[in-house]
C-alpha positions as CSV (number, residue, x, y, z in Angstrom):
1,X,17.7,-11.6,21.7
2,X,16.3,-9.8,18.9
3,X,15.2,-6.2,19.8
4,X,14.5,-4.9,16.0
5,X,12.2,-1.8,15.6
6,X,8.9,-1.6,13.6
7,X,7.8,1.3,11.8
8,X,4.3,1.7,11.1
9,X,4.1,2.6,7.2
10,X,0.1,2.9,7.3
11,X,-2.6,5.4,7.6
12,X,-5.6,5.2,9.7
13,X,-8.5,3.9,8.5
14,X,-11.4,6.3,9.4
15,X,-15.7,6.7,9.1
16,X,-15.6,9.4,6.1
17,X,-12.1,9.6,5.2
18,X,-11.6,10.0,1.2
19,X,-8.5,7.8,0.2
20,X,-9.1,8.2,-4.0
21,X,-11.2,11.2,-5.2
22,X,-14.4,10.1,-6.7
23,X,-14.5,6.6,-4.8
24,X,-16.7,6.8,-1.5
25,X,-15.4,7.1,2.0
26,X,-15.9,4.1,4.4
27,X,-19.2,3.8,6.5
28,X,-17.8,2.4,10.0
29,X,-20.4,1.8,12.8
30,X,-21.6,-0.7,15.3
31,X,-23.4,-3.6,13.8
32,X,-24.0,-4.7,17.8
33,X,-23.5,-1.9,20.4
34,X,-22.5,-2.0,24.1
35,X,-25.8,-1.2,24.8
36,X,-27.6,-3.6,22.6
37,X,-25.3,-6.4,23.8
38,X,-26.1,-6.0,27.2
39,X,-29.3,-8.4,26.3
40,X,-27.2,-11.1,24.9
41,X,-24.6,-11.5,27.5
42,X,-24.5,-12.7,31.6
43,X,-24.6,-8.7,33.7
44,X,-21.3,-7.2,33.6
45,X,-20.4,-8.7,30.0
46,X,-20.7,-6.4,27.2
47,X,-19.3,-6.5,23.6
48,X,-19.0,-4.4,20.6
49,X,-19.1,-5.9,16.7
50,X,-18.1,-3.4,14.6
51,X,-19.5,-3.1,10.9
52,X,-17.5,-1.5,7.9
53,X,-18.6,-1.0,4.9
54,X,-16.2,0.4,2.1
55,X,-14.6,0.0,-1.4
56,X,-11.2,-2.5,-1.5
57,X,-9.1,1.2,-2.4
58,X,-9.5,2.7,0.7
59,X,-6.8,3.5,3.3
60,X,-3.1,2.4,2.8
61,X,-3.6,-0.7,0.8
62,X,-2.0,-3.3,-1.9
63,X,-3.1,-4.2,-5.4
64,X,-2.5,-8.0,-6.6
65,X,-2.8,-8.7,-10.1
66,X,-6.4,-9.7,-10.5
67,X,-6.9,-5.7,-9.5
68,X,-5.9,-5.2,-13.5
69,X,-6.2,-8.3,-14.9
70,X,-9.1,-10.9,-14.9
71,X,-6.9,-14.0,-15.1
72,X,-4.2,-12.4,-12.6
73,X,-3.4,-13.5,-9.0
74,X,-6.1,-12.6,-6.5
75,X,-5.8,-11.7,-2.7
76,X,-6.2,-15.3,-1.6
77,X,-3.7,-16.6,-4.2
78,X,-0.9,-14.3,-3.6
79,X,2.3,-16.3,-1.5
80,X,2.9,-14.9,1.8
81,X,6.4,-14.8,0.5
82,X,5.9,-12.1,-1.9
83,X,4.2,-10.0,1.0
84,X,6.2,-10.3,4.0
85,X,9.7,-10.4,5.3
86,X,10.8,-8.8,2.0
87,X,14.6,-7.0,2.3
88,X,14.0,-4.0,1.9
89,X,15.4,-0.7,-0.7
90,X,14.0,2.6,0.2
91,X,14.9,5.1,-2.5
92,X,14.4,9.2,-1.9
93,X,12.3,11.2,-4.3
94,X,11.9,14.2,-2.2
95,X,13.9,16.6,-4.0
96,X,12.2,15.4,-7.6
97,X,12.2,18.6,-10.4
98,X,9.3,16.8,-11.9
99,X,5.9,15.1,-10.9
100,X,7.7,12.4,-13.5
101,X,9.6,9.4,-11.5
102,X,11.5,7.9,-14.5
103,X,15.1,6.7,-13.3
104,X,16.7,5.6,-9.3
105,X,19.4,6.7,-7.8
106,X,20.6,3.3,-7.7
107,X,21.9,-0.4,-9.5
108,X,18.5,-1.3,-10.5
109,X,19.9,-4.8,-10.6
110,X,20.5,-4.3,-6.6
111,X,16.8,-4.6,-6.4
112,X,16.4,-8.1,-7.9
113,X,13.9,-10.2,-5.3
114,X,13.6,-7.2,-3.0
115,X,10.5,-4.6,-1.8
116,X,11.4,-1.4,-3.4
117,X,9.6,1.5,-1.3
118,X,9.8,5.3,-3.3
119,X,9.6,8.3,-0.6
120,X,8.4,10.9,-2.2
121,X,6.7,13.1,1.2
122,X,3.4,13.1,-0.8
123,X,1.7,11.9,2.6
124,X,2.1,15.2,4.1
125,X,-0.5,16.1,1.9
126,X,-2.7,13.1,3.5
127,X,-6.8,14.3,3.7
128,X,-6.5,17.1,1.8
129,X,-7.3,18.5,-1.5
130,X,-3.4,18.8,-2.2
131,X,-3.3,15.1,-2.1
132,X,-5.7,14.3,-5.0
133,X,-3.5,17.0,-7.6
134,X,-0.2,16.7,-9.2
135,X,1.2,13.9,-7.0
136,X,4.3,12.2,-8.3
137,X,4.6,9.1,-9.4
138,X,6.5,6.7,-11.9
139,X,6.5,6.0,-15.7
140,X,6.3,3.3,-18.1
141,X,9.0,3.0,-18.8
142,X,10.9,2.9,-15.3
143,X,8.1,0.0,-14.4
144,X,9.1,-2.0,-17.8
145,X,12.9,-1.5,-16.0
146,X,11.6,-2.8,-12.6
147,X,10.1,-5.8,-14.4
148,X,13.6,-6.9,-15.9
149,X,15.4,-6.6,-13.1
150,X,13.3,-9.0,-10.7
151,X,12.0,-6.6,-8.2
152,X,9.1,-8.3,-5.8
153,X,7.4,-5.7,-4.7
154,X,7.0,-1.5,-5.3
155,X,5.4,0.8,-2.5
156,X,4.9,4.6,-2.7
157,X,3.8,7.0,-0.5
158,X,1.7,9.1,-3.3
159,X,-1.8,9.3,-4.3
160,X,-1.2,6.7,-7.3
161,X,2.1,5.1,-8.5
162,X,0.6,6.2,-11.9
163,X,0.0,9.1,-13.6
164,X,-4.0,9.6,-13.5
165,X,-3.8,12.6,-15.7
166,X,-5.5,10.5,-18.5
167,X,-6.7,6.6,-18.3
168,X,-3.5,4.4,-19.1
169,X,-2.0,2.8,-16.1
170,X,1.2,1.7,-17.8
171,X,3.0,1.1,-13.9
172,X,0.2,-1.0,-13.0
173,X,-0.4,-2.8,-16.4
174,X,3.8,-3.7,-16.1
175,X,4.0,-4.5,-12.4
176,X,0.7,-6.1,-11.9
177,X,1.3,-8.0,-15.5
178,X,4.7,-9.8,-14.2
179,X,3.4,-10.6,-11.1
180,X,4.5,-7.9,-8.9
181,X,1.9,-6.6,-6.4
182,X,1.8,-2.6,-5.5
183,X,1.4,-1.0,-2.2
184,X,-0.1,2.4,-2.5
185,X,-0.6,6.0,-0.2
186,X,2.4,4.6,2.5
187,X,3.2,7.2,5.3
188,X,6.2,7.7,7.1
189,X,9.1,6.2,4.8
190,X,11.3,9.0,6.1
191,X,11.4,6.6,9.2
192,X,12.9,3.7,7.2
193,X,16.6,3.5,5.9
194,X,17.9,3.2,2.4
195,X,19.0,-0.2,3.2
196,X,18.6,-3.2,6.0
197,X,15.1,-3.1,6.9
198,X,12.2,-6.3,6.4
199,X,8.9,-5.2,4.7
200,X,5.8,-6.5,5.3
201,X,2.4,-5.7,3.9
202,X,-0.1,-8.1,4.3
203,X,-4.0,-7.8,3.3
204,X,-6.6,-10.2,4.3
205,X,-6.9,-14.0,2.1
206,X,-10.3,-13.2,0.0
207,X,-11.1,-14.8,-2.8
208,X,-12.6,-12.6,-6.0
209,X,-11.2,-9.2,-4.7
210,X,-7.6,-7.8,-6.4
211,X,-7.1,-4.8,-3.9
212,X,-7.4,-4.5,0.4
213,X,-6.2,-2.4,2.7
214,X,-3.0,-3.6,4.8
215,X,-0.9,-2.8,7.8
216,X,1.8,-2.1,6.2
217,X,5.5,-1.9,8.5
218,X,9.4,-1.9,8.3
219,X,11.2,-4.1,10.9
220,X,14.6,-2.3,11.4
221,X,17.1,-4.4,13.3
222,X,18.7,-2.2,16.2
């Protein structure tokens, strides 16, 4: 029997939190209290519905295609199989010289069909001002690379996989162009090895929206 380990990859949701500087934090409350439930239900029975209100970039969360392009995938049409159960690469960028991810460690023709997660350690930086300056993140041209060689999916545990120092998105434009969705602000990829572990980031089937939120995890067999 099967006693594998999953590592949680995913920050917490929370009322107020700022995931992106200059998008707005997420209003959760009580759409029906305890309290006000207590007139609904038989004595002794009480609920809470919660209500959220917040923008799709919000939290730890994946981008499918239609998040850049209009006539891309959306959330509903994206295959469970390019989401879940992925074999998984984890490759270290801690000890970067430069903001600037443009080459791996690695065969990038290893990664063909697998989830390739970058740690970088940018997460420690999580809900601070730190967070929103000088993250790292990768280039053109290592995306164009990535596209070639098959990969299925790229995560990173920085503030954007791009550079936002301007207004091209050149790792988004690639990826999302060929197909590939992104999983941005992970957490806790020290936890995962380099190689063996199953990735799984899954956001909720709505039609119209490109980007959610999504519990992202590692299963690591023991």
């Amino acid at each position: 029997m099967s006693h594998d380990t999953l590592i949680d990859l995913s920050h917490t949701v929370e009322h107020g939190m700022i995931t992106y500087k200059g998008l707005p934090a997420p209003i959760i409350c009580d759409f029906l209290s305890r309290e006000a439930s207590h007139a609904r239900y038989a004595p002794g029975t009480e609920f809470q519905i919660g209500k959220i209100e917040m923008v799709a970039n919000t939290g730890t969360y994946l981008d499918s295609p239609f998040h850049r392009y209009a006539d891309g995938c959306d959330l509903s049409e994206l295959k469970l199989e390019s989401l879940a159960n992925l074999d998984c690469i984890l490759v270290r960028a801690t000890d970067r010289r430069h903001r600037a991810i443009d080459r791996l460690p690695i065969d990038l023709a290893s990664l063909k069909g697998k989830a390739l997660l970058i740690h970088t350690g940018w997460d420690k930086h999580w809900r601070t001002d730190q967070y929103f300056e000088g993250h790292p993140h990768l280039t053109g041209e290592l995306a164009e690379q990535l596209v070639k060689v098959g990969v299925a999916l790229v995560g990173i545990d920085s503030f954007n996989i791009d550079s936002t120092d301007n207004g091209a998105r050149p790792v988004h434009s690639a990826l999302l162009g060929a197909g590939i969705p992104i999983v941005e602000h992970m957490c806790n990829l020290a936890a995962v090895p380099d190689r063996g572990a199953r990735f799984f980031a899954v956001p909720v089937k709505v039609k119209g929206m490109g980007t959610f939120p999504v519990r992202a995890f590692a299963r690591v067999p023991v």
